[in-house]
C-alpha positions in Angstrom: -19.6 176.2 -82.5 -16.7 174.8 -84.1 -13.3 177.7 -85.0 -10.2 177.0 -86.9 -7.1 177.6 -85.6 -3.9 178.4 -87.2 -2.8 175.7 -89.4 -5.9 174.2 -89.8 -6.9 172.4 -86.5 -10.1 172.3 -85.8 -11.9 172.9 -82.1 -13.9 170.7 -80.8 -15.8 172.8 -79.0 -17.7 172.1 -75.3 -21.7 171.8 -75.5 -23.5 174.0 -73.4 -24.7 170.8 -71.7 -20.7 169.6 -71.3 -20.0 172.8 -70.2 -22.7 173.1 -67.6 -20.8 169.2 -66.7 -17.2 170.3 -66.9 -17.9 172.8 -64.9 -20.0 171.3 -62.1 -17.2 168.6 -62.4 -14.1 171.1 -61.8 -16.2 173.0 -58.7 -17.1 169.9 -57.2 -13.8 168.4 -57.8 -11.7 171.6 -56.7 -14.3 172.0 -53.2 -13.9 168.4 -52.5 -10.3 168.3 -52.3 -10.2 171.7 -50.2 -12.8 170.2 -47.8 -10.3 166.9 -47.4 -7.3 168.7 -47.4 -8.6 171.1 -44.4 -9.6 168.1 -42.7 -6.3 166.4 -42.5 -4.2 169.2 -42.4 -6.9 170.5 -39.2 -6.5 166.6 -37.4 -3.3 165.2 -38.9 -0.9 168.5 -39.6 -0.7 167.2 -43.1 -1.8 167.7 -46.9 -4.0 165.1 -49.0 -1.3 163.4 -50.4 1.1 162.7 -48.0 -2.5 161.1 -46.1 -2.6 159.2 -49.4 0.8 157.9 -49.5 0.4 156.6 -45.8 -2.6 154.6 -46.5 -1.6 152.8 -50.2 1.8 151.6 -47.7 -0.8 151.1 -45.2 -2.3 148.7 -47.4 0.3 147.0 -49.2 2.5 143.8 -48.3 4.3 144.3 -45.3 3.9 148.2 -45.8 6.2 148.7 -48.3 6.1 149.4 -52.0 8.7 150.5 -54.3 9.0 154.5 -55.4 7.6 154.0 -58.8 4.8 151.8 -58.3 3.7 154.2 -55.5 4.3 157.2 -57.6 1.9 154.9 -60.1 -1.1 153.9 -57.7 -1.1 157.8 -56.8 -1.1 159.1 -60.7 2.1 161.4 -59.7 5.0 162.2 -61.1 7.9 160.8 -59.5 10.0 164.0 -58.4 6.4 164.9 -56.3 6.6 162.3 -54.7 10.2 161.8 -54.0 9.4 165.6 -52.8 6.4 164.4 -50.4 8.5 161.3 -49.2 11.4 162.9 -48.2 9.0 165.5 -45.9 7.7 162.2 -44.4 10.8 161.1 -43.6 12.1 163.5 -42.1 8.6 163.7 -39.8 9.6 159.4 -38.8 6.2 158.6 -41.0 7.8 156.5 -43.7 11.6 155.1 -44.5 13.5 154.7 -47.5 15.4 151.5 -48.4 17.5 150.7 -50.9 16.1 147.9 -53.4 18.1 145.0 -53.3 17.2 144.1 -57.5 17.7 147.9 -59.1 20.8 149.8 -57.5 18.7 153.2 -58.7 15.5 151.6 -56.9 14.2 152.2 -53.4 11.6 151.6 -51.4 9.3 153.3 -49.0 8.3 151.7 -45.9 5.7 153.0 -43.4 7.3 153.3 -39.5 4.9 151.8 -36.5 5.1 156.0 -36.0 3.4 156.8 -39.7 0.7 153.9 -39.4 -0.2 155.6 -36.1 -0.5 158.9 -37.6 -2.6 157.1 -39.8 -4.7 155.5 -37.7 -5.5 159.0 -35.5 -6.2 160.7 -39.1 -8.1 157.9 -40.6 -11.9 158.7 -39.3 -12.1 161.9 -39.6 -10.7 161.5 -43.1 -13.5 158.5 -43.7 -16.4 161.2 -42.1 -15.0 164.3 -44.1 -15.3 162.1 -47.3 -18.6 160.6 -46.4 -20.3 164.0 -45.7 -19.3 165.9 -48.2 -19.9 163.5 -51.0 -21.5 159.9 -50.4 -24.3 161.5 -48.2 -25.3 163.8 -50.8 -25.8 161.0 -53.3 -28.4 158.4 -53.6 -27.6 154.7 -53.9 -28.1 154.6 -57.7 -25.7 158.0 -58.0 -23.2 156.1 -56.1 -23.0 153.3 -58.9 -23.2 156.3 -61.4 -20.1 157.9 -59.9 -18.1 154.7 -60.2 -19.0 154.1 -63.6 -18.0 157.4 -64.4 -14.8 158.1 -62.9 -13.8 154.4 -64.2 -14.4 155.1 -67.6 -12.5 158.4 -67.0 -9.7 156.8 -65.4 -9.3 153.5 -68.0 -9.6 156.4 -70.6 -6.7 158.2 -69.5 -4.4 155.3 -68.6 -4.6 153.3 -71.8 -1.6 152.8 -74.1 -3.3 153.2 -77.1 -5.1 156.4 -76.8 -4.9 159.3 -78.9 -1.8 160.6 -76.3 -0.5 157.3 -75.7 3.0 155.9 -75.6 3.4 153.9 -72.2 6.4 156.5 -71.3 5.2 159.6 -71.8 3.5 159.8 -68.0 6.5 159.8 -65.3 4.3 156.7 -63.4 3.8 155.0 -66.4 7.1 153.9 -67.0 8.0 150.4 -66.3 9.7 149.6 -63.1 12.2 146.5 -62.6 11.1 143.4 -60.7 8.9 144.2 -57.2 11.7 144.6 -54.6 11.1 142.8 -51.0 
C-alpha cells in the first residue's frame, strides 16, 4: 500500500512479511537487551553500557582509548558517553587523562578496580548472552545472524548512503591522531 504525503513524498510502505520481521526484530531486540541489562545490573550493580565501555578498554592497548573513538566503537553519541564515563569515574572503574596531541582530547583508561569489576561481571554476562540467544539458534542461524546484522551495520555506517555526510553522527566525526 503505498499513500502520499503532503508535498508529494511517497511511503514506502512495510510488507506484511517486513512487518511480521520488523517486528520480531524490535521484540527480540528490546527482550534481549532487558534480559542483559538485568543481568549486569543483578551481578555487577551496573547498566549495559557502562559493562560495554569496560570491556572495549578491556580490550584495547594498554586499556586505554581516546573519548571519541570509544564513543565510535559503541555507536553513541559523545555527551552519553561523557555522561556514563564520568558515573564510572566517580565509582574508581575508569580514569580520564588529558591527551597529550589535542588540548580538547582525553582519554579513558580502565583502573586494576574496573577490570576487576569486569572480570566478576564477565560470565554471567557471557551465560546471559549465550542462553538467551546463541542456544536458541542452530549453527547455520548463527552464520545467518552475522550476515545480517553486518549488512545492517555496514549499511548504516557508510558515507555515501542516502543519510550520509561523515559528520552528521556525533561518533562519526574524525578525531586527531590516537593519543598514548
Amino acid at each position: 500500500m503505498k499513500q502520499t504525503y503532503t508535498g508529494g513524498m511517497t511511503t514506502r510502505w512495510l510488507t506484511p512479511e517486513e512487518q511480521r520481521a520488523w517486528r520480531a526484530y524490535m521484540a527480540a531486540s528490546l527482550l534481549l537487551e532487558d534480559a542483559i541489562d538485568r543481568q549486569l545490573q543483578q551481578d555487577a550493580g551496573m547498566p549495559h553500557l557502562y559493562y560495554s565501555i569496560l570491556s572495549v578498554l578491556s580490550e584495547s592497548p594498554e586499556r586505554r582509548l581516546r573519548m571519541t573513538d570509544l564513543a565510535e566503537r559503541l555507536k553513541i553519541t559523545r555527551s552519553r558517553l561523557t555522561y556514563a564515563v564520568t558515573r564510572l569515574e566517580k565509582d574508581g572503574m575508569l580514569r580520564r587523562e588529558a591527551c597529550r596531541y589535542d588540548k580538547r582530547g582525553s582519554i579513558a583508561v580502565l583502573t586494576d578496580e574496573g577490570f576487576a569489576v569486569l572480570e566478576r561481571a564477565a560470565p554471567g554476562h557471557v551465560e546471559t548472552v549465550r542462553s538467551s540467544l546463541f542456544d536458541r539458534l542452530s549453527e547455520e542461524q548463527v552464520g545467518q545472524l552475522e550476515e545480517i546484522s553486518a549488512a545492517i551495520a555496514r549499511g548504516l555506517q557508510e558515507e555515501d548512503g542516502p543519510r550520509a555526510a561523515a559528520d552528521d553522527v556525533p561518533w562519526r566525526r574524525r578525531s586527531s591522531p590516537t593519543c598514548s
